[in-house]
Backbone as a ProteinNet text record, in pm:
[ID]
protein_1_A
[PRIMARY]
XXXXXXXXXXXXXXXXXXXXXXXXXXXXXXXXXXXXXXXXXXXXXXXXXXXXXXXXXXXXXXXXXXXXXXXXXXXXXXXXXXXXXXXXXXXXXXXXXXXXXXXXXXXXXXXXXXXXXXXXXXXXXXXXXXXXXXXXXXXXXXXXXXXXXXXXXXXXXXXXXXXXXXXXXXXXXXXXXXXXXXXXXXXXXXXXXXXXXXXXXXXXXXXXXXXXXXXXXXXXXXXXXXXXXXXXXXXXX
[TERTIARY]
14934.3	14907.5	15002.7	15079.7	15178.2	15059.3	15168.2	15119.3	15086.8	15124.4	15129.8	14978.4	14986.8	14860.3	14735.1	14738.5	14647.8	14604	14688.9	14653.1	14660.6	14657.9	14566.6	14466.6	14419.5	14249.8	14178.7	14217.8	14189.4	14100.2	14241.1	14248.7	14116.1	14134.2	14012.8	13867.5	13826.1	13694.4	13695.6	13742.4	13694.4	13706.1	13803.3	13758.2	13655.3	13597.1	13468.4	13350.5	13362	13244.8	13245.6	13315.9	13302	13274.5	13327.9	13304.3	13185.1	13110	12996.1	12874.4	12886.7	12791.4	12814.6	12950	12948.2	12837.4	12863.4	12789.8	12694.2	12622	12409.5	12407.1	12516.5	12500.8	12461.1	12502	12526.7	12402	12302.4	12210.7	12071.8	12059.6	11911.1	11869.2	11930.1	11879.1	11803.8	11867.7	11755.7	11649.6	11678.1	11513	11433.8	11478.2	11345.6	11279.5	11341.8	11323.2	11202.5	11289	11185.7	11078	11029.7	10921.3	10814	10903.4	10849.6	10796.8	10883.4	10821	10737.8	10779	10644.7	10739	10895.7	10942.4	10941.1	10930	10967	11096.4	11120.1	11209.4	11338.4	11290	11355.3	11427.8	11346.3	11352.3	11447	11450	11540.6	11663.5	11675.3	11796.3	11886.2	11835.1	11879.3	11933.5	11840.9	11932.5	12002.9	12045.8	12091.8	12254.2	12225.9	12360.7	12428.5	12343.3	12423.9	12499.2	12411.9	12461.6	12616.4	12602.3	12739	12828.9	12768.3	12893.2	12960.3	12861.4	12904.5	13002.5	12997.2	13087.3	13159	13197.5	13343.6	13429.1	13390.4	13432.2	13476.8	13392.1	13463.5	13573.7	13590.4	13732.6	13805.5	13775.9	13902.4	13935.5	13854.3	13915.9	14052.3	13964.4	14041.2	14217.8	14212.8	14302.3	14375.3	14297.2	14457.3	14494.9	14424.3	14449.8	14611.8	14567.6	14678.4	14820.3	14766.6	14868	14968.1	14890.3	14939.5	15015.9	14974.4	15050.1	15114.6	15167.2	15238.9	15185.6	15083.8	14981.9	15028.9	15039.6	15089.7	14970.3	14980.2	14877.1	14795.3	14833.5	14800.6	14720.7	14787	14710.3	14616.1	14607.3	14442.1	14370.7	14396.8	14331.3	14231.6	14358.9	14295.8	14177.4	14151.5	14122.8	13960.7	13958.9	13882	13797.5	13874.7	13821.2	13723.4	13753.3	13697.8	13526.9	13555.1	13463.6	13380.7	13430	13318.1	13245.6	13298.4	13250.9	13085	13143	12994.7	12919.1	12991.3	12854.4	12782.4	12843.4	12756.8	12635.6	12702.4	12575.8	12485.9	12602.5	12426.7	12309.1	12368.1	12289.4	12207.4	12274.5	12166.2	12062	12112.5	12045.7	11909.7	11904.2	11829.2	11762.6	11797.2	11695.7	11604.8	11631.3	11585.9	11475.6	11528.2	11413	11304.2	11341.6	11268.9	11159.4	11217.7	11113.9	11038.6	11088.3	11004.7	10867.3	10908.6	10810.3	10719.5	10755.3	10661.2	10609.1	10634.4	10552.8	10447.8	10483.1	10356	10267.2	10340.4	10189.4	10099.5	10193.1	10106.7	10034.5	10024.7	9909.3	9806.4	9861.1	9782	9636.6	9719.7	9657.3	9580.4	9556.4	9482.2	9355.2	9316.2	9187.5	9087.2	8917.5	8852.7	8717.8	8627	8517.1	8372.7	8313.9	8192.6	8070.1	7943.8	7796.1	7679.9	7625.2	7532.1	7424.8	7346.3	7194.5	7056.2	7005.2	6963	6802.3	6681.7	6539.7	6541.2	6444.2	6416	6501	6568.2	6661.5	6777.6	6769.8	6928.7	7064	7151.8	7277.4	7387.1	7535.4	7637.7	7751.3	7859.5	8009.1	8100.7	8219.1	8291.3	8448.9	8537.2	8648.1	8722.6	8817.3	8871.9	8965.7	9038.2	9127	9129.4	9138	9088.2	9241.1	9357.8	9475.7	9519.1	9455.9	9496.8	9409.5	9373.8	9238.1	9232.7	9342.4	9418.9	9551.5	9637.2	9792	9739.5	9864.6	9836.7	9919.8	9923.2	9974.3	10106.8	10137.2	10288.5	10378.3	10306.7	10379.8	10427.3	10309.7	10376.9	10467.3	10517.9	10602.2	10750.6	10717	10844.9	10922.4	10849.1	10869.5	10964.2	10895.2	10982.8	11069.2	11124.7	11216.4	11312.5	11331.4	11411.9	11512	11400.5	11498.7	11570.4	11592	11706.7	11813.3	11834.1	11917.4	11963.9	11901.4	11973.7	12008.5	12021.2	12044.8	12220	12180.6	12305	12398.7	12374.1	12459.4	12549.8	12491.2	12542.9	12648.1	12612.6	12670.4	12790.7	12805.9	12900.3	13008.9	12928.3	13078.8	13135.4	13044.6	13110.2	13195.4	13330.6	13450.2	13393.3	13482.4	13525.7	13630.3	13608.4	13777.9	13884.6	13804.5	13917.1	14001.3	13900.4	14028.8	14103.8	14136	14228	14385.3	14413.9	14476.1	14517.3	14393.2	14403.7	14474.8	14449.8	14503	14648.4	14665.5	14779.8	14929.2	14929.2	15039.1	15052.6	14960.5	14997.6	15020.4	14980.8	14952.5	15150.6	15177.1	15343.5	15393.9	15378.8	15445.2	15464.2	15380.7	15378.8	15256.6	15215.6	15120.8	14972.5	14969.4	14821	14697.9	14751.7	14663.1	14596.4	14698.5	14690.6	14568	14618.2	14550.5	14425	14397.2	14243.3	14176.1	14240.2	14168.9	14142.6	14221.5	14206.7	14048	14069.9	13948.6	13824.2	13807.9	13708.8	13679.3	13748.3	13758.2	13665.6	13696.7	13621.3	13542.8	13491.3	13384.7	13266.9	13305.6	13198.4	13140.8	13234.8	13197.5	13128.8	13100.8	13033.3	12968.8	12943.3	12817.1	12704.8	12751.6	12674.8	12623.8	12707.2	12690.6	12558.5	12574.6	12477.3	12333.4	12357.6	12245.8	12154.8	12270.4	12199	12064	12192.6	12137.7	11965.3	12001.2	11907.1	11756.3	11787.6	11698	11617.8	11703.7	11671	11597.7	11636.2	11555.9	11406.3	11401.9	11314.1	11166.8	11239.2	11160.6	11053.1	11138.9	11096.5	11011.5	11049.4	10943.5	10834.5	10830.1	10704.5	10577.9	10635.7	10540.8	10472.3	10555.6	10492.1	10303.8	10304.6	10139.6	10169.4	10154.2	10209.4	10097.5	10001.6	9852.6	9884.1	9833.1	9835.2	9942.2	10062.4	10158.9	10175	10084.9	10126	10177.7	10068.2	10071	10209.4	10302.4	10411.4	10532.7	10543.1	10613.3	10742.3	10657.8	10770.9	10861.4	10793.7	10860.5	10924.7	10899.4	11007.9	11072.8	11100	11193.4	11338.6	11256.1	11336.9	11415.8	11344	11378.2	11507.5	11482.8	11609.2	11736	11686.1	11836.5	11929.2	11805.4	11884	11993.8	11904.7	11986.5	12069.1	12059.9	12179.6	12321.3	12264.6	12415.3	12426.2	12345.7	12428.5	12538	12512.3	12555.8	12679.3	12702	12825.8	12930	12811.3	12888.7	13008.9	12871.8	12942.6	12964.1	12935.8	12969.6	13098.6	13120.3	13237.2	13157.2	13040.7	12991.7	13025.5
17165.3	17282	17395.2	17478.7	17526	17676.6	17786.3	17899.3	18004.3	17972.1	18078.7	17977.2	17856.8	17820.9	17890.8	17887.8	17868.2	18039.6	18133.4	18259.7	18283.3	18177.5	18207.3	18154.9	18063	18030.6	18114.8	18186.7	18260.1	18403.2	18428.4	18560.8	18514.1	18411.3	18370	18362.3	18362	18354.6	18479.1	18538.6	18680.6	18765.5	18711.8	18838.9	18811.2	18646	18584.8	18630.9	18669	18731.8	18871.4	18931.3	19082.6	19121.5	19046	19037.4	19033.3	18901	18902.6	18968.6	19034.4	19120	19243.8	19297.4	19445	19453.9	19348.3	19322.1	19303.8	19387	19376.1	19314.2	19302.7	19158.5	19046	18993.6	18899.9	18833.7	18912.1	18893.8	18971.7	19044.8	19137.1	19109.2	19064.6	19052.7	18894.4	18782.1	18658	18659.8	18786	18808.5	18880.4	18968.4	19049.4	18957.2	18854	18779.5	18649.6	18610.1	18524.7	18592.1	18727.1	18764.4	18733.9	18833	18864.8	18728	18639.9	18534.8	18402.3	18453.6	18368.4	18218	18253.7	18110.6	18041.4	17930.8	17872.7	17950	17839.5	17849	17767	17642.2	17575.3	17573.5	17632.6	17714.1	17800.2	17892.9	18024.3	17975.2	17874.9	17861	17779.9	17707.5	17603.3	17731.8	17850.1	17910.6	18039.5	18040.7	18106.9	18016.6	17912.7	17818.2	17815.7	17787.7	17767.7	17899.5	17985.4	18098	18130.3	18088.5	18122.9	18014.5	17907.2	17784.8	17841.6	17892.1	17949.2	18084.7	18139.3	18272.3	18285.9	18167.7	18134.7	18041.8	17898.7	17879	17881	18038.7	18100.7	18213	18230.2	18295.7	18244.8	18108.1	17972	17969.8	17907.4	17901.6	18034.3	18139.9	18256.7	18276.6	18214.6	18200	18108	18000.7	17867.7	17868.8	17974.6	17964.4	18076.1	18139.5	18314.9	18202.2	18090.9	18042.7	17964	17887.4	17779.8	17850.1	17959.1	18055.3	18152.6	18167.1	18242	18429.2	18447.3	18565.7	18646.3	18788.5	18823.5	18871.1	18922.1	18935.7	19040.3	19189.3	19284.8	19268.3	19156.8	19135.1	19083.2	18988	18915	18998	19117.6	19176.2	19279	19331.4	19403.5	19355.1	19251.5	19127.4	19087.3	19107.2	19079.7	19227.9	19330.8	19464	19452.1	19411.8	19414.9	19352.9	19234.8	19118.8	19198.3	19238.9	19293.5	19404.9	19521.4	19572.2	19571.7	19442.3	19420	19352.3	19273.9	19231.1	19334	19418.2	19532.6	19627.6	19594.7	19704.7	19566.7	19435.8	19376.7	19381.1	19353.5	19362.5	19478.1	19623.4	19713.2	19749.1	19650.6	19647.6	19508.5	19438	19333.9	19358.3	19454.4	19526.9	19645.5	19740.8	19771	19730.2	19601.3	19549.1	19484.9	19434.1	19329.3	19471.7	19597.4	19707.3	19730.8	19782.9	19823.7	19690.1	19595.6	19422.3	19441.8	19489.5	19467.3	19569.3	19690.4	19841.9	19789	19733.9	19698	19579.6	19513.8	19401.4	19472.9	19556.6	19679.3	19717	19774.1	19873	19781.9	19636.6	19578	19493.5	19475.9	19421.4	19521.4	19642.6	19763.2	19727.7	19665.4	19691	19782.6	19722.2	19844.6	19782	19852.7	19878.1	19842	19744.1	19762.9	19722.3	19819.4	19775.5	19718	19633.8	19500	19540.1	19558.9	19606.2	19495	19465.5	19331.5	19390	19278.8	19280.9	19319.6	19395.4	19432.1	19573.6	19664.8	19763.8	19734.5	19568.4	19544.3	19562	19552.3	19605.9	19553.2	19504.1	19461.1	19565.8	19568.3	19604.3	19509.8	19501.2	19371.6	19439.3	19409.7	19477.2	19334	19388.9	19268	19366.9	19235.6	19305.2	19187.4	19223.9	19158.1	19100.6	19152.9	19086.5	18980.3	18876.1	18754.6	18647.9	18657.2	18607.7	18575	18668.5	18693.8	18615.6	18666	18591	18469.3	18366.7	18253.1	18168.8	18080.2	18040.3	17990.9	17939.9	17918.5	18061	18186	18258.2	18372.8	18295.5	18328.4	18208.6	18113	17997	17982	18073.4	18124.6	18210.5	18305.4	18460.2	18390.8	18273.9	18264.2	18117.7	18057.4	17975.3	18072.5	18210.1	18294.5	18353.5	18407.3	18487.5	18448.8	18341.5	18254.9	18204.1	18232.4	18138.8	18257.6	18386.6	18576.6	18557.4	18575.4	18617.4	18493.5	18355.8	18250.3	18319.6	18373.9	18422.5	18501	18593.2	18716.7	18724.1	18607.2	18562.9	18479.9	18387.4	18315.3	18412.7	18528.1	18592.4	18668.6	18744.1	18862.5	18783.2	18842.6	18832.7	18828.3	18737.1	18745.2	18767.4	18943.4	18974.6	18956	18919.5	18887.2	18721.1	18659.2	18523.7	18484.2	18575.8	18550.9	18546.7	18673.8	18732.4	18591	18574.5	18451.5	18339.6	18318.9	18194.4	18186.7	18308	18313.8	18248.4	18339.7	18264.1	18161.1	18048.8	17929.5	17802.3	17898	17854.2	17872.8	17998.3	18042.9	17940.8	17901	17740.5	17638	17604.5	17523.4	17423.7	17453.2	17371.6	17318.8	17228.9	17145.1	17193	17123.4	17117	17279.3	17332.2	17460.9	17536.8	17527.5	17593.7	17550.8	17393.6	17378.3	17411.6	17435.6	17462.5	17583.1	17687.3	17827.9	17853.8	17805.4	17805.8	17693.8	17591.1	17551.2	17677	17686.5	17814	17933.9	17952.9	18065.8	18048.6	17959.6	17890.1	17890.3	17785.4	17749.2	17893.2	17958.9	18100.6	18182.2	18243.5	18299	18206	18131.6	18038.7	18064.7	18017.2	18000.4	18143.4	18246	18363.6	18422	18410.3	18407.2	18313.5	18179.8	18168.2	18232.4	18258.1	18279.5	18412.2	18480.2	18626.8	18617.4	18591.4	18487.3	18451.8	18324.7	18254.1	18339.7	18383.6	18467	18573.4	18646.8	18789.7	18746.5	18617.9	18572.3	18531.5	18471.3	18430.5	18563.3	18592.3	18730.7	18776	18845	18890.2	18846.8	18696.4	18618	18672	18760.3	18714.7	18906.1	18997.3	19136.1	19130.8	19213.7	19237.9	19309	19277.4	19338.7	19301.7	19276.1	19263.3	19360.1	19489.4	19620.7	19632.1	19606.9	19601.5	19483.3	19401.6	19300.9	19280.2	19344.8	19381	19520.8	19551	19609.3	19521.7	19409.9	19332.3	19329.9	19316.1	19264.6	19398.3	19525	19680.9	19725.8	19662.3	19707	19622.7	19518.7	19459.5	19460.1	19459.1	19518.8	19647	19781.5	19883.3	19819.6	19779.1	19713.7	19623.8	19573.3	19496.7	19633.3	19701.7	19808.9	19898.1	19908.5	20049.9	19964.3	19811.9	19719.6	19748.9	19707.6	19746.7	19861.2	20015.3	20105.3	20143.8	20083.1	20106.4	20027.4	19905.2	19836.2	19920.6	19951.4	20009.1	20168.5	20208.4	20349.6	20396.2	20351.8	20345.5	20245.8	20163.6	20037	19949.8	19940.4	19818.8	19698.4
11872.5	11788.7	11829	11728.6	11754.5	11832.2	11854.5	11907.2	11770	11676.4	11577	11473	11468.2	11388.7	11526.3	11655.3	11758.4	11698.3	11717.8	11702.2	11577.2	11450.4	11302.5	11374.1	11407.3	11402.3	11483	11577.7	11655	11597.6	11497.6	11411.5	11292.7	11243.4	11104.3	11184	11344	11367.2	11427.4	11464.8	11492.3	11384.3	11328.6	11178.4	11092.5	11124.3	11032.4	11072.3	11260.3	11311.4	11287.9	11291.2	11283.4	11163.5	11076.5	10932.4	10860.2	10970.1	10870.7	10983.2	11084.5	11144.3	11147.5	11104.8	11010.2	10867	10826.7	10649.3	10651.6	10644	10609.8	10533.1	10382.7	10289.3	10332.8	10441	10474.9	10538.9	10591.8	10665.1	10614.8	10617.5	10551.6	10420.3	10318.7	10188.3	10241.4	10353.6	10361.8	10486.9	10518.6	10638.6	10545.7	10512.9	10396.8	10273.9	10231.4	10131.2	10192.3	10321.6	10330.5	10392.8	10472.1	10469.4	10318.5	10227.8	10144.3	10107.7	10051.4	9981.5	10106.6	10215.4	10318.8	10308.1	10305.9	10283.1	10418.6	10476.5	10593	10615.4	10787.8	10845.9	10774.9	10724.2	10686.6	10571.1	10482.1	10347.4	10320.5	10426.6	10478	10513.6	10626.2	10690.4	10557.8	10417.6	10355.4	10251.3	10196.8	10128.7	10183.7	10310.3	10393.5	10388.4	10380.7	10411.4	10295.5	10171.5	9999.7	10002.4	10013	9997.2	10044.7	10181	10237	10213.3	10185.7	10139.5	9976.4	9869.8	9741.9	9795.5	9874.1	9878.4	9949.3	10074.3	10075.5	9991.6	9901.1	9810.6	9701.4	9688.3	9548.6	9602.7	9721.6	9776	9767.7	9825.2	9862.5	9684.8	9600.3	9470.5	9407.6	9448.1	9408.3	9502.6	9601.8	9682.3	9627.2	9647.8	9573.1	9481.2	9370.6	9208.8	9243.8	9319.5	9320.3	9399.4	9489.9	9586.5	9460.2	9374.8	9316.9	9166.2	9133.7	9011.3	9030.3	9257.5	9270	9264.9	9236.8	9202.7	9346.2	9342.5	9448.5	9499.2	9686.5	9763.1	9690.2	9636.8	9608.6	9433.8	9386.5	9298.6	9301.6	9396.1	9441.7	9502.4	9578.6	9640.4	9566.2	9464.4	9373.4	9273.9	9268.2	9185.4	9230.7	9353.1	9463.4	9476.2	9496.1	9462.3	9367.4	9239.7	9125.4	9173.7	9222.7	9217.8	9299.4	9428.4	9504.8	9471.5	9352.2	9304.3	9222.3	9136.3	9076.6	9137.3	9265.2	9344.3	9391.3	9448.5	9509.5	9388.9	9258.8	9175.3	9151.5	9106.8	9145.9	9205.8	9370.9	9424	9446.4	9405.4	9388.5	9277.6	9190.8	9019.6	9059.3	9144	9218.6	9298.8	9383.3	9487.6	9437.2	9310	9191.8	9181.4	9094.3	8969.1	9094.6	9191.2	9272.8	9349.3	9365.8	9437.4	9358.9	9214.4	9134	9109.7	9101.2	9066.6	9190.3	9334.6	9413.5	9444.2	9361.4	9391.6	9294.1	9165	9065	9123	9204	9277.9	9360.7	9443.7	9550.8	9516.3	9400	9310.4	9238.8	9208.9	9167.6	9244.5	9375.4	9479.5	9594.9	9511.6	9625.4	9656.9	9760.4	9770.7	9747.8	9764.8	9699.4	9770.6	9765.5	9838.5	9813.3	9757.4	9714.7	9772.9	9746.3	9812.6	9741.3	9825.2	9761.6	9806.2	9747	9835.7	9798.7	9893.1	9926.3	9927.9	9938.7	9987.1	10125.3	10105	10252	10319.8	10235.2	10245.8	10308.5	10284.2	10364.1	10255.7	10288.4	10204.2	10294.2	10281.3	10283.7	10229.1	10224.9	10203	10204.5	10138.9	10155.7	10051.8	10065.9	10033.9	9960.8	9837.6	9830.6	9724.6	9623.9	9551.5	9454.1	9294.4	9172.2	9126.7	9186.3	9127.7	9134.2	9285.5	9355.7	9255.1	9215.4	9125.8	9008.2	8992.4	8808.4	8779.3	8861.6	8847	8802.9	8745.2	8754.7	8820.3	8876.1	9004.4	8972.4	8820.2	8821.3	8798.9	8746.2	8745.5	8875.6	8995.6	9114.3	9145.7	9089.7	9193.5	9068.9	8971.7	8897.4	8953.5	8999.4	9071.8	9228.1	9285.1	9426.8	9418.9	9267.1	9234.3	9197	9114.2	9053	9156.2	9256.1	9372.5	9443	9482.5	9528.2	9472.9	9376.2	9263.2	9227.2	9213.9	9179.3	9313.5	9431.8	9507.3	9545.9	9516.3	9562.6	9446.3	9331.3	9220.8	9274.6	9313.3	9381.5	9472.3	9558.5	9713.7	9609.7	9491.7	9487.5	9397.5	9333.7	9283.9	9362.1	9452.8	9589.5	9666.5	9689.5	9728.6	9860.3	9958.1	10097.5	10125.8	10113.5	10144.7	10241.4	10364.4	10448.8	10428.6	10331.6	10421.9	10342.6	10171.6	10141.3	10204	10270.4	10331.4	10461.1	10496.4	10606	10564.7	10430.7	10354	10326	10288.9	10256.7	10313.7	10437.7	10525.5	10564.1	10593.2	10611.5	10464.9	10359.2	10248.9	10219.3	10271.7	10227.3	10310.6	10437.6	10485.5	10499.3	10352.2	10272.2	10385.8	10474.6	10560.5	10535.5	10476.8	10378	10529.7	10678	10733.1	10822.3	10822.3	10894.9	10786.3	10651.1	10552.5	10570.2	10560.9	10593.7	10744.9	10819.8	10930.9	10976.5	10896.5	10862.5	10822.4	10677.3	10598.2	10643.8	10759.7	10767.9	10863.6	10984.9	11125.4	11049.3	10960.1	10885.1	10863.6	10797.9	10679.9	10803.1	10890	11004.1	11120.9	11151	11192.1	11165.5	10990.9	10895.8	10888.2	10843.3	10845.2	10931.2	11059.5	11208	11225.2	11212.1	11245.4	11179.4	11040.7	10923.3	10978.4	10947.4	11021.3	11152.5	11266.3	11371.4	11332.6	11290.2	11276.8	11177.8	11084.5	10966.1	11041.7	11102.3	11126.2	11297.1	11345.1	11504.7	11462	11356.2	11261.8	11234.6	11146.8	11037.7	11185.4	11259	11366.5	11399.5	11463.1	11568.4	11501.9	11350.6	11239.6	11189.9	11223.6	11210.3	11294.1	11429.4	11573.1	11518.7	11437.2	11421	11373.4	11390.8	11347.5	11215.6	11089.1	10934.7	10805	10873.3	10805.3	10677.2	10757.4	10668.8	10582.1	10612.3	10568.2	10472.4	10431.2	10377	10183.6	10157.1	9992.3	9945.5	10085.9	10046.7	10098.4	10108.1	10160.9	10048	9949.9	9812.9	9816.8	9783	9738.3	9909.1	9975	10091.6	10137.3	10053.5	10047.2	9953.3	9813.4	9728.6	9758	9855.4	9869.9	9977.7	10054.5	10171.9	10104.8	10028.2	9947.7	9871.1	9790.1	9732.6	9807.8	9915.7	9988.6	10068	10083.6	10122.3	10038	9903	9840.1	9797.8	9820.6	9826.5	9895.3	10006.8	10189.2	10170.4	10066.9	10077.5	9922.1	9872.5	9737.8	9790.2	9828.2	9866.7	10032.3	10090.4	10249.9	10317.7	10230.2	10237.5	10344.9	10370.7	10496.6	10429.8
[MASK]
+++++++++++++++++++++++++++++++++++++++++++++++++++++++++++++++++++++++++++++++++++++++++++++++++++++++++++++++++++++++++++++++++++++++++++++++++++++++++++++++++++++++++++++++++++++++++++++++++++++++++++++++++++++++++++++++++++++++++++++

């Protein structure tokens, strides 16, 4: 392995780590989600992975299309600008609709208070909430097939801006294998990274005490994706 491929692969996993643990994208929209939706571990880590396999592959595409028609760097970049653009109001147009959906379960699911008065001057209290009772059960298992499939959307049009750039040069030396080992070096870094963070979050959050907290799970979640892609829209994270 020459010295100049050794210090690309070098360069594609530290910029894959810093990359994707600068980016709250990358990580908080699938710990808040699987709270919210009570998904497993397994559940989590599987669309934790699509996710990141769809949104470096649609870089790599965007890369070999610019490599193979000659497209210059600044035009892909700019190009890429674009893309990451509307991922980011997506995802704040998703964290939106998904707060507002779980501020209306919150309210729907308020508990309430009532007394039973029995023979003998005995009497009871007992608390409950009339919304769990009502839903109907496929239109809660619509609600947690949808959000994963908006959310892999999201992840496969948002740009990974760094590894075009990565691609490039070994792509200009005409090198088949350097190019793939660039882009696996990357691929597998962001990945792992993603998971760790992912599945180490999702854990830990399992062990909180969030009882009380439970019927706002959905609307502070939604609220956390939102202000996720404000933070990437207008903060550049």
């Amino acid at each position: 392995m020459s010295y100049e491929l050794s210090s690309l692969l070098a360069a594609a996993a530290t910029i894959a780590l810093i990359h994707t643990v600068s980016g709250p994208d990358h990580y908080l929209p699938f710990i808040v989600l699987s709270k919210s939706g009570n998904w497993s571990l397994r559940k989590t880590a599987l669309i934790t992975f699509l996710c990141s396999i769809g949104h470096i592959l649609s870089s790599v595409t965007v890369g070999l299309i610019g490599v193979a028609f000659g497209i210059a760097l600044t035009e892909l970049e700019a190009f890429e600008s674009f893309q990451g653009n509307i991922a980011a109001w997506a995802l704040i147009a998703f964290g939106l609709v998904y707060f507002v959906w779980g501020v209306r379960q919150a309210v729907r699911n308020k508990t309430h208070q009532h007394s039973h008065f029995h023979r003998k001057e005995m009497h009871h209290e007992h608390q409950h909430a009339h919304n769990k009772g009502h839903i109907h059960p496929h239109v809660q298992q619509e609600d947690k097939n949808v959000t994963p499939w908006v959310l892999f959307a999201i992840f496969v049009f948002g740009p990974c801006e760094p590894l075009i750039p990565l691609l490039m040069y070994p792509a200009a030396q005409g090198s088949f294998w350097s190019l793939a080992l660039v882009t696996i070096t990357f691929g597998v870094v962001t990945t792992v990274t993603m998971l760790s963070i992912v599945l180490i979050s999702s854990f830990g959050i399992s062990f909180m005490p969030v009882s009380r907290m439970e019927r706002y799970t959905h609307a502070l979640g939604g609220a956390t994706i939102f202000l996720c892609g404000m933070s990437i829209q207008f903060l550049g994270l």
